[in-house]
N, C-alpha and C positions, 0 to 999 in steps of 0.2 A: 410378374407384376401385371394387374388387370388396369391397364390406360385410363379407362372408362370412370372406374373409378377411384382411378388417383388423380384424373382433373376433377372429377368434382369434390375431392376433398380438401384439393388445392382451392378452388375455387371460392369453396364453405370458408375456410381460412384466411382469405384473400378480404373478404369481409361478404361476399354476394350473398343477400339472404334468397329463400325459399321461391319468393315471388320475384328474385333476380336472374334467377336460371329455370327455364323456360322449355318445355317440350312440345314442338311439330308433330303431330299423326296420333297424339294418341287420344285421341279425344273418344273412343270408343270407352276406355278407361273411367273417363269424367263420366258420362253417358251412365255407366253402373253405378257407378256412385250416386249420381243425379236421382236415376230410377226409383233411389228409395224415399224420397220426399214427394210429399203431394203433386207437387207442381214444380216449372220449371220458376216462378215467382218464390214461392218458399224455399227452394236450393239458392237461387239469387240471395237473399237477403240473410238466410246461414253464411253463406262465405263472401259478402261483402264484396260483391261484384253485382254492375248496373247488367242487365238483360239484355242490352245489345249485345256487350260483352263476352257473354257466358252464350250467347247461342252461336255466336261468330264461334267459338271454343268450342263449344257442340258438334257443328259441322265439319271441323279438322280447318277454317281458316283462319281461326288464330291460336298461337302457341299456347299451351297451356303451363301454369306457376306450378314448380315444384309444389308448392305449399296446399296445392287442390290435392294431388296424388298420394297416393300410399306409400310408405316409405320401403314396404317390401315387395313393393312391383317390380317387376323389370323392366325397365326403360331403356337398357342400354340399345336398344333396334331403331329409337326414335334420333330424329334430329333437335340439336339440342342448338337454342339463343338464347348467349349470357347478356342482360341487361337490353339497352337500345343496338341490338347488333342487327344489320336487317339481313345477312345472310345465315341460315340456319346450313350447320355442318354435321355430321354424323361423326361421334368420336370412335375410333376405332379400341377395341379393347387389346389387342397385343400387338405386340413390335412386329414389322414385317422388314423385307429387306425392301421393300420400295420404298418405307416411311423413312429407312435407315439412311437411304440414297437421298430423298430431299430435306435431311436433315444436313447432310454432307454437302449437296448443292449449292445451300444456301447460304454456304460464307461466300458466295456472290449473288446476295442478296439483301433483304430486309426484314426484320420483325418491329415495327416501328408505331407511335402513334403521331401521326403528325399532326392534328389538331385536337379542340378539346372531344369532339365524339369521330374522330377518324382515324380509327386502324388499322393497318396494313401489312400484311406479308407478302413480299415479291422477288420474283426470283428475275435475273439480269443473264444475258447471254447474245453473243453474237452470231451463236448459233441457233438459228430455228427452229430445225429438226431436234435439240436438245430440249428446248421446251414444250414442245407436243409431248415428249415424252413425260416432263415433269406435270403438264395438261392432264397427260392420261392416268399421272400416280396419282393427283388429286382429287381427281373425279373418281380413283377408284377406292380409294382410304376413305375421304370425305362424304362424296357423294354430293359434288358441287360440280359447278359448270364453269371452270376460270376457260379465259382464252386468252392467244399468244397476240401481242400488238406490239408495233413499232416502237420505239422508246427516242431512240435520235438516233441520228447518221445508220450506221451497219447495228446498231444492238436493239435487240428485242426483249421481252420482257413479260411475265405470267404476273398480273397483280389482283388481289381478294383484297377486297377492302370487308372484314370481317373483322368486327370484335373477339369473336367467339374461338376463328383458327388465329391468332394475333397471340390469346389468352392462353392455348394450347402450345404453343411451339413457347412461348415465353415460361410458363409454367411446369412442362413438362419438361424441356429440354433447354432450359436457364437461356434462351437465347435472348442475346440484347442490340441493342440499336447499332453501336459501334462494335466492329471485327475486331478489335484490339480489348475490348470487353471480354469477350465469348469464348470462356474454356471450353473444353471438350466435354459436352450432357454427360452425368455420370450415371444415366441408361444406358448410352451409349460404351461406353468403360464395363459396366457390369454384362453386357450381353457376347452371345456366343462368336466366334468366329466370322461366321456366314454376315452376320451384320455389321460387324464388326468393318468386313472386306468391301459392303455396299456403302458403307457411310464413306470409307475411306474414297470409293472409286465417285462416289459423288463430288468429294471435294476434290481430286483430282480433274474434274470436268469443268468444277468452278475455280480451282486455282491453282491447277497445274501446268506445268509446262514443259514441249520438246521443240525439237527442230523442226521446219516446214520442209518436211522429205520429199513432200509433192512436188516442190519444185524444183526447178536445176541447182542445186547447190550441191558443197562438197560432200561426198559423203564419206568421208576420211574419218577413222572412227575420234580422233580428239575434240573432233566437232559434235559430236552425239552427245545427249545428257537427259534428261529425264529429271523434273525438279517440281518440288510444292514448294508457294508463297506464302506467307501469310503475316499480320500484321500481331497475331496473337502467335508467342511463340510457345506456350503448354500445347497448344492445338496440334503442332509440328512436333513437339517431341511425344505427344499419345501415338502418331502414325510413325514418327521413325521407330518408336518402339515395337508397335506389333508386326511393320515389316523386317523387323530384327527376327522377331518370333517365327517368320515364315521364311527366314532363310533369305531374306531380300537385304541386300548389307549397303550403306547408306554414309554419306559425309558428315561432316560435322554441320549442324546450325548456324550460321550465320546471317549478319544484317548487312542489306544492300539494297539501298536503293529506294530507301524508306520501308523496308519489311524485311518481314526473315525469311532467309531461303535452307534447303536441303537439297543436295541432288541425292541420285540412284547412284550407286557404283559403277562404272561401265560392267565387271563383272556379273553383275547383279541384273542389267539391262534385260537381258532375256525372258529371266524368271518374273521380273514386276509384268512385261507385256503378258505373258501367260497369264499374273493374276491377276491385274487389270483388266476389265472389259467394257470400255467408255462407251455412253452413250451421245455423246459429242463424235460426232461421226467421222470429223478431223481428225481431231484427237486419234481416234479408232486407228485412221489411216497412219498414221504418224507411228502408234504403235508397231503397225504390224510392219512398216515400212524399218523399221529400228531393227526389231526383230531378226528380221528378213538380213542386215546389215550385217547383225553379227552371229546369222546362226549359216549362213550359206558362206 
């Protein structure tokens, strides 16, 4: 599936007309088109844009309407604002395993609008070093500049206030306001293994849990566990299922605590650390620390 353009199909559907979705850089494009009228006053008054307008457009500083361009351009290199969004995103055209991972991250997080023109995706964490990384998967899909800031007490927090990635992650990957909403994207479902393994280890970063090995406690193995939360429970049986698939054998489902939980097998304990590779650095530790528990 080409990303690219199955947001803007969605989009088109969604109801955004031509002059609602919006292209950054390509004004070189406009510029040939432009070229073939007398003047830049005669291409004004053909497509119904005032002159300040259309040469701001010219110069590449302001985005230009689907509805000016060619329908058989390629636009997908340009950054793309749907409606009044004021951060322009670059959509990416296939699945990678980084997009896989902050798709997985972000059931500790948001796709949200919370007022009438403010929309937001953010992602939540008490670890730091876990969101630089999420920092660097955005900037590197996107081609945007989020940064990591305080949120309250120990938790931190990557927040885009973009219509545009807001429309993307809701769109492409059904994500909704409340975690008790949010089935498992059925991109995610239909993709191969490898992403399959990042989305899962993402949500194990955002809502997974072991024992604090690092510290003095016992390390007697009936105390060891390995578990995902979550407050949607199709979520948790798509991951107990494909860790079924890989050989990683897994408890039943249940509700506690106001969510649903699964643990790992103790037998199973080894093989999830091997296929797990958290970027939550605890986490990481915690693994190897388990590991280490019951492989020596």
């Amino acid at each position: 599936m080409n990303l690219y353009e199955s947001f803007l199909a969605h989009i088109q559907k969604e109801g955004f007309s031509g002059r609602d979705i919006r292209f950054l850089g390509a004004h070189k494009l406009l510029k040939e088109k432009a070229s073939k009228y007398r003047s830049i006053n005669d291409y004004s008054k053909k497509i119904g844009i005032n002159n300040g307008s259309l040469s701001y457009m010219l110069i590449g500083k302001r985005a230009i309407p689907l509805s000016l361009l060619d329908k058989n351009m390629d636009l997908s290199k340009y950054k793309v604002i749907i409606g009044n969004s004021n951060i322009p995103i670059r959509i990416p055209k296939e699945m990678t395993k980084e997009l896989a991972y902050l798709v997985g991250v972000l059931r500790d997080g948001t796709v949200s609008q919370e007022s009438k023109d403010e929309y937001v995706v953010a992602f939540y964490n008490t670890n730091k070093e876990l969101l630089k990384t999420v920092s660097s998967f955005l900037r590197k899909i996107f081609d945007i500049e989020p940064v990591v800031e305080k949120h309250w007490s120990n938790v931190y927090r990557v927040r885009v206030r973009s219509k545009t990635l807001y429309l993307f992650f809701k769109l492409i990957f059904s994500a909704r306001k409340k975690q008790a909403d949010w089935d498992t994207p059925k991109l995610i479902r239909k993709s191969n293994d490898l992403i399959k393994k990042y989305y899962i280890t993402g949500f194990f970063d955002a809502e997974g849990g072991c024992p604090n090995l690092e510290k003095k406690i016992s390390k007697k193995r009936k105390n060891m566990y390995i578990k995902f939360v979550q407050k949607n429970k199709e979520s948790l049986i798509f991951i107990k299922e494909h860790l079924g698939k890989a050989n990683i054998q897994t408890g039943k489902i249940y509700w506690g605590d106001g969510e649903y939980v699964f643990k790992i097998s103790n037998s199973s304990i080894p093989s999830f650390c091997r296929y797990v590779k958290p970027f939550h650095s605890l986490k990481a530790l915690r693994l190897k620390l388990l590991y280490e528990n019951f492989t020596l």
